[in-house]
GUMI-20240 format. One record per residue (C-alpha): residue number from 1; residue in one letter; x, y, z. Coordinates in nm, 3 decimals, decimal comma. Example, Ala and Ser with C-alpha at 12.3 -4.5 7.8 and 13.67 -1.06 7.14 Angstrom:
<pados>
{1 A {1,230 -0,450 0,780}}
{2 S {1,367 -0,106 0,714}}
</pados>
This chain:
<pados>
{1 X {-7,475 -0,409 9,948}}
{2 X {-7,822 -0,487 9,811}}
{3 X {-7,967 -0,882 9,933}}
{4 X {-7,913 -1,128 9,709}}
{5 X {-8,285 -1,191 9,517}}
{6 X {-8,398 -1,524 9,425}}
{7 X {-8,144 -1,752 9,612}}
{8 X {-8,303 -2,064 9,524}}
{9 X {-8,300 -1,970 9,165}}
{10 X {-7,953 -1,875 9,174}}
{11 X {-7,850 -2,248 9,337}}
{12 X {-8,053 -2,431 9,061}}
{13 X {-7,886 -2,219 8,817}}
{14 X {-7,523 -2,327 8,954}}
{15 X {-7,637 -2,676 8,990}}
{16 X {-7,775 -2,725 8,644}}
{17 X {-7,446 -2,542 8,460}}
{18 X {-7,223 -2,780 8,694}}
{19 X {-7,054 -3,048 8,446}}
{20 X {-7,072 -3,271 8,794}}
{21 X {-7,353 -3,495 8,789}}
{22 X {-7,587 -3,371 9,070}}
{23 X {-7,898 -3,535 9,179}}
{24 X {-8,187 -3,619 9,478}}
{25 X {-8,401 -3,895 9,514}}
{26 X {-8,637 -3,921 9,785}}
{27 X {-8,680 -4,243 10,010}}
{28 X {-8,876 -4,426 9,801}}
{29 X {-8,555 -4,409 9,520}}
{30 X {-8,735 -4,173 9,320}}
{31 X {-8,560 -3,902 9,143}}
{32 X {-8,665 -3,522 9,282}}
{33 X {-8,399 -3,336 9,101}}
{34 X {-8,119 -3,357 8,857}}
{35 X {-7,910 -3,121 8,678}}
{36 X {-7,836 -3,132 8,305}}
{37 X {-7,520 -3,335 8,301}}
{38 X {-7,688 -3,627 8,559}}
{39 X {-7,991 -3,643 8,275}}
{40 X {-7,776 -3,600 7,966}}
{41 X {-7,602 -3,945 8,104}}
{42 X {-7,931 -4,139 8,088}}
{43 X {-8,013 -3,971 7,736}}
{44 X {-8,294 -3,806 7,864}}
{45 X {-8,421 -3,446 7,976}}
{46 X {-8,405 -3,364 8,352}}
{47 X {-8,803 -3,341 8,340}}
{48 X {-8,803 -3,670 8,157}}
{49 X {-8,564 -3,842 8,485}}
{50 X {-8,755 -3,661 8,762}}
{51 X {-9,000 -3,929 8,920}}
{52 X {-8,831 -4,223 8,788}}
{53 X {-8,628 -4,486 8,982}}
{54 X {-8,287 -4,604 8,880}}
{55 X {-8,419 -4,955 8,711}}
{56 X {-8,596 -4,732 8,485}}
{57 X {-8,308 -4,568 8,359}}
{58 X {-8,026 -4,777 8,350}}
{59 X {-7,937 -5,161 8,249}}
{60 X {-8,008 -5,426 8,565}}
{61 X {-7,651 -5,425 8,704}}
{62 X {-7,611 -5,056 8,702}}
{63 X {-7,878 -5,003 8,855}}
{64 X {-7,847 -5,251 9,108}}
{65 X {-7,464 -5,129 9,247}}
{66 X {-7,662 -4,763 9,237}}
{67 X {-7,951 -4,933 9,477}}
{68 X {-7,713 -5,119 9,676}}
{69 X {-7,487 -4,821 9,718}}
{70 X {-7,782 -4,591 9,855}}
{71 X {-7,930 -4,900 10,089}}
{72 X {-7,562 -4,838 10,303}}
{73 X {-7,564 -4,456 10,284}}
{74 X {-7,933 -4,476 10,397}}
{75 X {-7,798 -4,723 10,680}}
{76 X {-7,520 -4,580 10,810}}
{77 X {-7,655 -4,186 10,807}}
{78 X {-7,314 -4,045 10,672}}
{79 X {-7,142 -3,947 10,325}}
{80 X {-6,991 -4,219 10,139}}
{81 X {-6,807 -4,243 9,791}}
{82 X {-6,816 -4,493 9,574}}
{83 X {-6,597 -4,570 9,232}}
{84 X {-6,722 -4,747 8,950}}
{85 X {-6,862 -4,783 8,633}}
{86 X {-7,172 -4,722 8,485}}
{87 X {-7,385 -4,812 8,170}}
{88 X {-7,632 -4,633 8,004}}
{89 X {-7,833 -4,531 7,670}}
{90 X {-7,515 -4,267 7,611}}
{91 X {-7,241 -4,526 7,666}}
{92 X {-7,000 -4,636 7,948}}
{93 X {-6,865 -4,428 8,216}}
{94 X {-6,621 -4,459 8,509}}
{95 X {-6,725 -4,247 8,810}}
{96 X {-6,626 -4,138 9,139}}
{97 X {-6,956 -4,028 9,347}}
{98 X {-6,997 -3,928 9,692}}
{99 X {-7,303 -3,988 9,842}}
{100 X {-7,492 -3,831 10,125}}
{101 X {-7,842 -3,817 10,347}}
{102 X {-8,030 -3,483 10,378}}
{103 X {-8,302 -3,414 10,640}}
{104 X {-8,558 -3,199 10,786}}
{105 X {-8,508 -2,950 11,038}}
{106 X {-8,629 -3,218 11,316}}
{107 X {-8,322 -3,454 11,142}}
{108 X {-8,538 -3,681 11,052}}
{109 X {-8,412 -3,839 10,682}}
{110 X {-8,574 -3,744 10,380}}
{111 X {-8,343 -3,896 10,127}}
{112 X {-8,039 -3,907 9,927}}
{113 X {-7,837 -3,647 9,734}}
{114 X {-7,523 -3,741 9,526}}
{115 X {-7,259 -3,585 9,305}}
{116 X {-7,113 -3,785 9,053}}
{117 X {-6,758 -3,711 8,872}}
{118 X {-6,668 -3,852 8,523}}
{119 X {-6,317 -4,031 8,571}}
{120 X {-6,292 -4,222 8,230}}
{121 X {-6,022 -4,058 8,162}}
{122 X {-5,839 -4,026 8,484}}
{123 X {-5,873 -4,416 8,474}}
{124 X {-5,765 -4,449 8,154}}
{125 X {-5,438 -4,211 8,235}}
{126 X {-5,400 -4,446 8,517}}
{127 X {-5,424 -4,722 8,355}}
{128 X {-5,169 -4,630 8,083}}
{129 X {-4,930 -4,524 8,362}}
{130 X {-4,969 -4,847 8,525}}
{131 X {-4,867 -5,057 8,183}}
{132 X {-4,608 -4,848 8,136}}
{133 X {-4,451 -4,915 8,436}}
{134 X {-4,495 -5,256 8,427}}
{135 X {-4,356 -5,274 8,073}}
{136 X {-4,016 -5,029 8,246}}
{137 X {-4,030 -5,283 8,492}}
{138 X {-4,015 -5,574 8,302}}
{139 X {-3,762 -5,424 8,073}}
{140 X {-3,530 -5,386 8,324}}
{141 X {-3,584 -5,673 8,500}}
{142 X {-3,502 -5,842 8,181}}
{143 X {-3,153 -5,644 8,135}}
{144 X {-3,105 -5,741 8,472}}
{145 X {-3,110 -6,091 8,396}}
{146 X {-2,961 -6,039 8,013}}
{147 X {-2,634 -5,921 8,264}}
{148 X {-2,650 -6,204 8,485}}
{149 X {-2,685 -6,450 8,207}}
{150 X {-2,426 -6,313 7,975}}
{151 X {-2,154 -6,324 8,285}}
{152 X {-2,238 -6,634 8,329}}
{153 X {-2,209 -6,782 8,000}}
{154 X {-1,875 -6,540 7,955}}
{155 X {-1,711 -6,815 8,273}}
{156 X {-1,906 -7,110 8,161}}
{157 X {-1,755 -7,100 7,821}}
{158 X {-1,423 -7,047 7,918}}
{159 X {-1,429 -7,376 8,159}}
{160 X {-1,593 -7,526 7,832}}
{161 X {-1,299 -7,445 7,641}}
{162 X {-1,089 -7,638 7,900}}
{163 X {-1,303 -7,925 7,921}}
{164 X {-1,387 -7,993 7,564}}
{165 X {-1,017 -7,880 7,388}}
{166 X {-0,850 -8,116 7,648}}
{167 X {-1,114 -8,423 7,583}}
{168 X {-1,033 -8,369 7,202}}
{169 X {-0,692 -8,406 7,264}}
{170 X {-0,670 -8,736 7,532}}
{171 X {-0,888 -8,889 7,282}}
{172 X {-0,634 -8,799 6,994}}
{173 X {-0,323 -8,903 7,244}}
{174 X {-0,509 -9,217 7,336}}
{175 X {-0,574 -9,394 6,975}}
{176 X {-0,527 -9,774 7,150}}
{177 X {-0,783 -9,734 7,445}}
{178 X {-1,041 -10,015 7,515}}
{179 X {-1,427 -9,966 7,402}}
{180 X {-1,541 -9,863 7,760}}
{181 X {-1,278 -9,572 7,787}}
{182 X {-1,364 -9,440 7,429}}
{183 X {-1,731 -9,432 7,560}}
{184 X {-1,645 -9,253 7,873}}
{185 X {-1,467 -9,033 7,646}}
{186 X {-1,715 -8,988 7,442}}
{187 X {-2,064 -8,918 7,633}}
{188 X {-1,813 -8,664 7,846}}
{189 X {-1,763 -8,484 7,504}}
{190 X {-2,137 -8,539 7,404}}
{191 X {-2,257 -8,358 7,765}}
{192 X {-2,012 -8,091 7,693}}
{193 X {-2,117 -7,981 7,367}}
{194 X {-2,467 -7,989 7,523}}
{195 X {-2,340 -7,719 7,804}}
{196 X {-2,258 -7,571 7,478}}
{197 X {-2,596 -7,506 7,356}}
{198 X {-2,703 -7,389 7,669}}
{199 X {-2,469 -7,088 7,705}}
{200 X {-2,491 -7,066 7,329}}
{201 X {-2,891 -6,971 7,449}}
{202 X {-2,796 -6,778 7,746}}
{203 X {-2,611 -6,566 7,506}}
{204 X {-2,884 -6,534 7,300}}
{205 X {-3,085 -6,434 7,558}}
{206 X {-2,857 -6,152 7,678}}
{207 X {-2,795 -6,039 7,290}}
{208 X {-2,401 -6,118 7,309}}
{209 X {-2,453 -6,381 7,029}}
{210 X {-2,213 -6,297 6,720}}
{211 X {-2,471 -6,269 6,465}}
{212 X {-2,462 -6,204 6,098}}
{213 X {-2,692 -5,949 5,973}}
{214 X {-2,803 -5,971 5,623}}
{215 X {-3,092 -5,898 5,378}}
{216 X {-3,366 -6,165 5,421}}
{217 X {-3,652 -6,160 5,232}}
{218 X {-3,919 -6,276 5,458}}
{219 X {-4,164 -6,446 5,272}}
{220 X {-3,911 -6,683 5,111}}
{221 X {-3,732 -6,809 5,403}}
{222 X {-4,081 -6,827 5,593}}
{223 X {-4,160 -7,099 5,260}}
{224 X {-3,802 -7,313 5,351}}
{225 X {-3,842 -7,327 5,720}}
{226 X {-4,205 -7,489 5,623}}
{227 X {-4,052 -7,752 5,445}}
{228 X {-3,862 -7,807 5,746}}
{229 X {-4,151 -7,789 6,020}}
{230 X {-4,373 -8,015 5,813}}
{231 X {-4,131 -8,332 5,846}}
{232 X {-4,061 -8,153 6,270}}
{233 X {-4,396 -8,106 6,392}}
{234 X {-4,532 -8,458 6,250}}
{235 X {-4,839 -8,500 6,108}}
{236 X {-5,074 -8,455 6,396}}
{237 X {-5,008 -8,055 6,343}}
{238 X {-5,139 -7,869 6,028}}
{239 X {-4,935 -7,603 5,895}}
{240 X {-5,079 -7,300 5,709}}
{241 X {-4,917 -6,986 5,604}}
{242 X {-5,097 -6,643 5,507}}
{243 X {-4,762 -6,417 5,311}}
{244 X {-4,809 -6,070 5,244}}
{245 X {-4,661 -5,898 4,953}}
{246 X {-4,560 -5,622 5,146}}
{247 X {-4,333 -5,870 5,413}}
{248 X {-4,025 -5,713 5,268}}
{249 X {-3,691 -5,761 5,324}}
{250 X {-3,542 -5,760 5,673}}
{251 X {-3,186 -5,677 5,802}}
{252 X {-3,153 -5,970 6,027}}
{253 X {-2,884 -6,339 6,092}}
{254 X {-3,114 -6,550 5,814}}
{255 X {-2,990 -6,878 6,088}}
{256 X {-3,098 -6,666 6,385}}
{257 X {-3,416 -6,621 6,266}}
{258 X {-3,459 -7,007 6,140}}
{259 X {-3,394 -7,095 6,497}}
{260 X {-3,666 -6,897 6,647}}
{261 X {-3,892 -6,963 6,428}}
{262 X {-3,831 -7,324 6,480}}
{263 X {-3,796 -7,275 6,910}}
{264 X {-4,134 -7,107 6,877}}
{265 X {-4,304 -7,369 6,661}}
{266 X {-4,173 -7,662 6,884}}
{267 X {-4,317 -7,461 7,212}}
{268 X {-4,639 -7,449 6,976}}
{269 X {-4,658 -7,845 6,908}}
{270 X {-4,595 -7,947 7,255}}
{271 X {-4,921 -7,688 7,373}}
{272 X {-5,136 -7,922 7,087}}
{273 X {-5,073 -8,250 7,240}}
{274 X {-5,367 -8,399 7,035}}
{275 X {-5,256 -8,230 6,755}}
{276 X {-5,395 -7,892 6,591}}
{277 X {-5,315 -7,623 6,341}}
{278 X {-5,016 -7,362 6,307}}
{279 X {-5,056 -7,077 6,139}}
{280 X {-4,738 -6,836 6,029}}
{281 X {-4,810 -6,509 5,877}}
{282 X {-4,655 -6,192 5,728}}
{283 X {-4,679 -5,868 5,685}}
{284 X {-4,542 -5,536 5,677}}
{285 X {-4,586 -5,305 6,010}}
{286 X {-4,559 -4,917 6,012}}
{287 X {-4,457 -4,793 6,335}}
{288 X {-4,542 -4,425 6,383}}
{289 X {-4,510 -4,380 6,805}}
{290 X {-4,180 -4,323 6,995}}
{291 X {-4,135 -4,579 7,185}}
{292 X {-4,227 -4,521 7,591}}
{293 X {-4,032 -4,802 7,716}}
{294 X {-3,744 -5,046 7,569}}
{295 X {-3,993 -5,315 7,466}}
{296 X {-4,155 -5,087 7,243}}
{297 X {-4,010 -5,008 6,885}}
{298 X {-3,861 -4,718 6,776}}
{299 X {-4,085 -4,531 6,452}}
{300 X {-4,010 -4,741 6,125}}
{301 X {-4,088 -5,043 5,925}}
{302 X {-4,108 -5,414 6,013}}
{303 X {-4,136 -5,709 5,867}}
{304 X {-4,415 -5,900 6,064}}
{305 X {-4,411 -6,240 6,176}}
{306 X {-4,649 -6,398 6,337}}
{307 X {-4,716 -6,729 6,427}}
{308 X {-5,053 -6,928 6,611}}
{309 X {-5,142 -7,225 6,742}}
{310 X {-5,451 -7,342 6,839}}
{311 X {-5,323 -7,528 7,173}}
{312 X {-5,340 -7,493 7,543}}
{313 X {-5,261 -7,144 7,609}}
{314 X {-5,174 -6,954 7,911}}
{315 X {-5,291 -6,800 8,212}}
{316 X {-5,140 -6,436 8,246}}
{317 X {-4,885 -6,492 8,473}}
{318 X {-4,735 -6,753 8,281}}
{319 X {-4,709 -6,515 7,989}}
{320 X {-4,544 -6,203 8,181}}
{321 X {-4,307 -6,481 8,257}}
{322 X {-4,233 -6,677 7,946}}
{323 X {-3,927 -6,497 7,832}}
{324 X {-3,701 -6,539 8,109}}
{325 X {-3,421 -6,778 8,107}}
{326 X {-3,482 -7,113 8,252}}
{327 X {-3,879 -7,050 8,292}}
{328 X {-4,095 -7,342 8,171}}
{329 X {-4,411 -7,538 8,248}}
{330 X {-4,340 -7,862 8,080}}
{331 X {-4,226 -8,098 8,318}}
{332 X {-4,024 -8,446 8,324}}
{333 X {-3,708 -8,212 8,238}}
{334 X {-3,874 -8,198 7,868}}
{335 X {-3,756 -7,839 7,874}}
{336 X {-3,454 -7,623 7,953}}
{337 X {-3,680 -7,303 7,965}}
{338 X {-3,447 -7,111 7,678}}
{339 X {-3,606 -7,166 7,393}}
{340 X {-3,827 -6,839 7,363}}
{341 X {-3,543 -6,645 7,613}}
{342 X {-3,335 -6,737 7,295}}
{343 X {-3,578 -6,544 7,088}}
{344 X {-3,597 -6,239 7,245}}
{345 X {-3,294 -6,188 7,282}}
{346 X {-3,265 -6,234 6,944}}
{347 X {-3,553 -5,988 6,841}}
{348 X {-3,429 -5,741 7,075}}
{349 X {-2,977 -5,797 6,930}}
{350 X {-3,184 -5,769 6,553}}
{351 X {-3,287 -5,404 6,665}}
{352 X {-3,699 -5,550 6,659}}
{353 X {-3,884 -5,719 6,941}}
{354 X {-4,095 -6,005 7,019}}
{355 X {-4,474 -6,008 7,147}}
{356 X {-4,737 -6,244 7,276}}
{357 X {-5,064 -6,315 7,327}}
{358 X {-5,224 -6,581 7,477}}
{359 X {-5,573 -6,711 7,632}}
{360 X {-5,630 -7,044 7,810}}
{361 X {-5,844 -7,271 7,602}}
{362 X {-5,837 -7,047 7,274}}
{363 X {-5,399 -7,083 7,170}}
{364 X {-5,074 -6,868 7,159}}
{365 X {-4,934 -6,588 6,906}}
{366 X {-4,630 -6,496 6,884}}
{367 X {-4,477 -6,201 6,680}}
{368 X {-4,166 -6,119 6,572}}
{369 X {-4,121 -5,753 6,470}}
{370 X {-3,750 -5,696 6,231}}
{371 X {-3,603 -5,406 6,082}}
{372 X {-3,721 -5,389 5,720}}
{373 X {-3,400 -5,268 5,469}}
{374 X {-3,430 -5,117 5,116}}
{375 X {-3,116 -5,340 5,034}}
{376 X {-3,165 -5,646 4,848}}
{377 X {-3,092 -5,951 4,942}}
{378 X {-2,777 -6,148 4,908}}
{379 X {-2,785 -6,443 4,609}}
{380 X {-2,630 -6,754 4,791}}
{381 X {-2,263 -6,811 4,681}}
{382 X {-2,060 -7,129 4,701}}
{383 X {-1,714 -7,108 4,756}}
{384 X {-1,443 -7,416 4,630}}
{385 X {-1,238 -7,494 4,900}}
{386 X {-0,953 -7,790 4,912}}
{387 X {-1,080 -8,068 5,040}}
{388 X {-0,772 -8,152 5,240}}
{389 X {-0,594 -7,819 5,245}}
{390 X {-0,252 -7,819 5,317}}
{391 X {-0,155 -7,751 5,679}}
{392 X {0,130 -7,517 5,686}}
{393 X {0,327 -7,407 6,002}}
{394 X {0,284 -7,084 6,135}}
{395 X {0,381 -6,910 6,442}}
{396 X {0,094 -6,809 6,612}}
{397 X {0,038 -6,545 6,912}}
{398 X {-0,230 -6,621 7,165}}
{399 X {-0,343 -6,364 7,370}}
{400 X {-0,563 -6,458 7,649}}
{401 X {-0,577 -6,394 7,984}}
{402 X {-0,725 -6,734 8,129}}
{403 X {-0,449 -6,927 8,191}}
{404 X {-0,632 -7,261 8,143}}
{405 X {-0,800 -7,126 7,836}}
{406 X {-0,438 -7,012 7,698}}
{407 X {-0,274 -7,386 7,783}}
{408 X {-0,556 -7,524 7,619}}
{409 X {-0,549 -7,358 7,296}}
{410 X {-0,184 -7,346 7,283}}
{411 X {-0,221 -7,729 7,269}}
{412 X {-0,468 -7,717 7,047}}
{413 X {-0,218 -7,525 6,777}}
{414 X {0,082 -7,751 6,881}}
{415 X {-0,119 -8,056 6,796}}
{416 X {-0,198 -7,901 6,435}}
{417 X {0,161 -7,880 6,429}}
{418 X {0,212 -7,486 6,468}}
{419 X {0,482 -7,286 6,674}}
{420 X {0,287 -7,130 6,912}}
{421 X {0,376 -6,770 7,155}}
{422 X {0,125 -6,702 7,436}}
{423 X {0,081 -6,349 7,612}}
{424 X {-0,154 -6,294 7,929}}
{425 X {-0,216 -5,942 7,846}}
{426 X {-0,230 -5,659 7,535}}
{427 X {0,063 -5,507 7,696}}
{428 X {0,269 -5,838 7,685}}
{429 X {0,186 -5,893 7,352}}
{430 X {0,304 -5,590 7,153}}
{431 X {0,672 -5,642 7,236}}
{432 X {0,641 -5,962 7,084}}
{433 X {0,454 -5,843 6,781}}
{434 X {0,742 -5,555 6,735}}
{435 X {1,032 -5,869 6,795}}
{436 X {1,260 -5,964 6,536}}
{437 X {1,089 -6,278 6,474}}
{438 X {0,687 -6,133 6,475}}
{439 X {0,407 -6,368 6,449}}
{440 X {0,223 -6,514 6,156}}
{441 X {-0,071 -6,505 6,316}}
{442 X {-0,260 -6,331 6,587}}
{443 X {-0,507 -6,544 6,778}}
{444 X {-0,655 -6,276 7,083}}
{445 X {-0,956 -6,298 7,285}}
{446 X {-1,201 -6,012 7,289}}
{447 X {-1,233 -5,965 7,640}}
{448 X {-0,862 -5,957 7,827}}
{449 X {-0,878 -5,915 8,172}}
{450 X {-0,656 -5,552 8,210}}
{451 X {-0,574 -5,319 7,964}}
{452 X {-0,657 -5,284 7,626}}
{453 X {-0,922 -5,487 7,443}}
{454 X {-0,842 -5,753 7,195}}
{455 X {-1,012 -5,592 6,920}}
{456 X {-0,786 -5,234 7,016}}
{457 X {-0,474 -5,480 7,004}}
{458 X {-0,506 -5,636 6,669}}
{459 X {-0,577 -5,228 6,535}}
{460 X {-0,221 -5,138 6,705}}
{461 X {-0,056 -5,456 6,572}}
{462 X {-0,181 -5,360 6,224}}
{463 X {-0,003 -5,018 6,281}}
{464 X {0,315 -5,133 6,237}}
{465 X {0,250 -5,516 6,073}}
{466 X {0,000 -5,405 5,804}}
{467 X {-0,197 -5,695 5,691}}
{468 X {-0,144 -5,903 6,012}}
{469 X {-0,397 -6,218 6,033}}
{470 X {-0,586 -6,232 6,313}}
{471 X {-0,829 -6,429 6,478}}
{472 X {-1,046 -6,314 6,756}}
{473 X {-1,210 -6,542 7,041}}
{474 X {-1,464 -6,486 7,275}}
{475 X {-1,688 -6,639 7,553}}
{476 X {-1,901 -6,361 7,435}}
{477 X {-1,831 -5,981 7,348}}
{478 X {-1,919 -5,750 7,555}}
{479 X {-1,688 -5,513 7,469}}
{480 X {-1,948 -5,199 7,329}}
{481 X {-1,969 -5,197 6,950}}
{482 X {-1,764 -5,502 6,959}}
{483 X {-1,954 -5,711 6,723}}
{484 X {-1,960 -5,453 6,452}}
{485 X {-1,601 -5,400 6,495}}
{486 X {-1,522 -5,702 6,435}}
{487 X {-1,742 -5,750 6,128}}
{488 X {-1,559 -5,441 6,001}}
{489 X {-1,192 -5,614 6,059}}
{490 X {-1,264 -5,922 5,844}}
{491 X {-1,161 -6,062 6,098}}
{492 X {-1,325 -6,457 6,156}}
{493 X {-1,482 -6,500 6,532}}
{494 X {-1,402 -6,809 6,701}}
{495 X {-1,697 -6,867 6,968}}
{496 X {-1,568 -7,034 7,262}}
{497 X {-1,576 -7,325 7,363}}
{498 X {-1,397 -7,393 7,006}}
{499 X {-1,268 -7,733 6,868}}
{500 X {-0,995 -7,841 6,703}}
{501 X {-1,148 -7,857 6,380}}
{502 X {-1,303 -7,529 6,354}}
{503 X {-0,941 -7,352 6,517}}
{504 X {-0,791 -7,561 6,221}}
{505 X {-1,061 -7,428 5,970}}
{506 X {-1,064 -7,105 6,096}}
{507 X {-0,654 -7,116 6,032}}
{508 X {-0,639 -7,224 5,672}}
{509 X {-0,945 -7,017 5,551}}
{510 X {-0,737 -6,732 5,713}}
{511 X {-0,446 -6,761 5,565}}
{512 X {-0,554 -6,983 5,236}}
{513 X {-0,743 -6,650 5,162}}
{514 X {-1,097 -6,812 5,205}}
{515 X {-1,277 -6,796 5,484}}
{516 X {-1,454 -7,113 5,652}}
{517 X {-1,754 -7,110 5,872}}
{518 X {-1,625 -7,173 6,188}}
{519 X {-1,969 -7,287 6,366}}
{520 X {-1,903 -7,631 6,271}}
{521 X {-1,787 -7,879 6,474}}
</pados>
């Protein structure tokens, strides 16, 4: 083996063609060597570094960390590594550098040597790991509580139904009572409808909300709910809106969406106390990524809707928190905390999804992102119904499995003057659907506590009593696919906690052959 010639050479060689940023300064701070990627950095030749000190290369606070750094490696005698970023005539640059003293042969301390590695993108791969887990972990935190919630609402509305059906009728049965009872009566009702609203939000939030997708165009129903925010938000807020052509038509519940815009626009008046200005705009939104977690949106097109205020704003915590039920910072009980939980659960049932951004000081956006549909949409119809329809007696099967809920409703259809059958389960009720004296009418819930479904009932009944009416009821349905099913049946959805006038409307629509809108009270 011949020596190796030329060591030293050889080492500058390796040092120079090392992508690693290598360098040396002496005691004094001064640069005494550096390869070509520590000089390409600074924007300058390695001959053009050498003899220059690090305030001569690089902006004050760069330069500064890079003194400070060496002042503790100097100190302490052994290697250190530092992270951080760095500024200079070629642009910004994370790094990870380890830092060390060399010496004479007596070990006396000449100076310092370093070699720098270029993590920008290591941090930015970090970084992008790190969002995307918070974004999984927010997503299923929010399933989580979308569970909770819609279990909750599911018993809540059921107890409802028991409260507020059984109120209607010992007001009906009671026609003579003095003012104070009537009042007692009364305000009970009044708080009962509110628990109403507030599982009708919990719902919502959990997307188990019947809801009535449609064609919308967007720009047109962004132009009514105006009308409507303009005599809401008083004239202390200015309103402004900035349409697109290109807004399109979305697939979503036309009411749904009315609601949330108006939720969000009430959260924005209350964060302009002294008044300010509210800005809606749309546009269309190409999405061309798969989606990493579920709060992103599958490839498509959306209608955009966004809306800004000019108020308060938020810190950051407040935002990664301001879509979970029952969350607010208004105080003085001004606010149940369900207002924007209502919306995305509503965004994310509509098959889109809702953002924000906020900053303290400089206002809120929030964006609403919905399927766009070639389909056009839907001219409004009016229907002519009797104004007093004529109530006709019909034997009616109820199929529930509450046994509260069943007395209740059965008392409900007795007072309307109908003959009434009542089965716990699916498997009680077919033998009375296949009797000798069948129902006019079946009344089910969705969800029955064994067994089959309500929705799978009313399919078998139909078997062998083709054309059978039914109505379906539900504290919310859960069953999979159970919305659209029902949507395909025809069928009209009773949400509990009902009353008696929309079971009565619901009834004659059914069987006068024109269907009512049951939300009403």
């Amino acid at each position: 083996m011949q020596p190796i010639r030329n060591a030293s050479d050889i080492l500058l060689a390796v040092i120079d063609a090392t992508p690693d940023a290598i360098f040396v300064k002496d005691l004094d701070g001064k640069y005494v060597l550096v390869n070509q990627a520590a000089a390409r950095f600074v924007g300058r030749t390695p001959a053009q570094v050498v003899g220059r000190r690090d305030y001569e290369l690089y902006p004050e606070e760069t330069a500064r960390r890079f003194v400070e750094d060496d002042k503790a490696v100097l100190e302490s005698g052994e290697p250190m590594s530092f992270e951080g970023v760095a500024t200079s005539q070629s642009g910004t640059q994370a790094y990870l550098v380890t830092k060390g003293v060399y010496r004479d042969k007596d070990g006396n301390i000449l100076g310092i040597y370093g070699i720098s590695h270029d993590i920008t993108e290591l941090r930015a791969a970090q970084d992008s790991l790190e969002q995307t887990r918070q974004a999984l972990f927010r997503s299923q935190k929010m399933e989580a509580v979308g569970q909770l919630t819609g279990g909750i609402a599911h018993d809540f509305n059921n107890i409802l139904m028991v409260i507020l059906g059984n109120l209607e009728l010992l007001r009906m049965r009671l026609p003579q009572v003095d003012d104070a009872t009537t009042e007692l009566i009364d305000e009970t009702l009044r708080a009962t409808k509110h628990g109403q609203d507030l599982t009708g939000d919990l719902l919502a939030f959990s997307r188990r909300r019947q809801l009535n997708p449609q064609p919308v165009a967007i720009n047109p129903l962004v132009d009514n709910i105006v009308r409507l925010l303009t005599r809401t938000l008083g004239a202390s807020v200015k309103i402004t809106t900035a349409a697109s052509r290109d807004a399109g038509v979305a697939m979503v519940d036309p009411a749904a969406l009315e609601a949330a815009i108006l939720n969000i626009a009430l959260n924005a008046r209350d964060a302009m106390p002294d008044g300010g200005t509210l800005t809606i705009r749309t546009s269309k939104a190409d999405i061309r990524q798969a989606p990493r977690t579920e709060d992103d949106l599958p490839i498509g097109q959306y209608a955009m809707l966004a809306i800004q205020d000019t108020g308060t704003g938020m810190t950051p915590d407040v935002v990664q928190r301001v879509f979970e039920p029952f969350f607010t910072t208004k105080t003085g009980g001004t606010g149940s905390g369900l207002g924007l939980s209502m919306v995305y659960g509503f965004a994310k049932q509509s098959g889109g999804v809702v953002t924000i951004a906020s900053e303290v000081g400089r206002g809120t956006t929030v964006i609403l992102y919905l399927p766009l549909t070639t389909n056009k949409p839907e001219a409004a119809t009016t229907t002519s119904l009797p104004v007093n329809p004529t109530v006709t007696a019909y034997t009616i099967l109820v199929v529930e499995d509450e046994a509260a809920v069943r007395s209740t409703v059965r008392r409900q259809l007795e007072t309307l003057g109908h003959k009434v059958l009542v089965a716990e389960t699916a498997a009680a009720a077919l033998p009375l659907l296949k009797g000798d004296e069948p129902p006019d009418v079946l009344l089910t819930d969705v969800v029955l506590g064994t067994g089959m479904n309500g929705i799978d009932l009313a399919d078998a009944a139909r078997v062998f009593k083709p054309g059978l009416p039914v109505i379906f009821m539900s504290g919310f349905t859960a069953v999979p696919e159970a919305q659209k099913r029902i949507n395909e049946s025809g069928a009209p959805l009773l949400t509990k906690p009902s009353t008696l006038s929309q079971l009565e409307r619901a009834l004659n629509g059914l069987m006068l052959g024109s269907p009512q809108d049951t939300s009403k009270s």
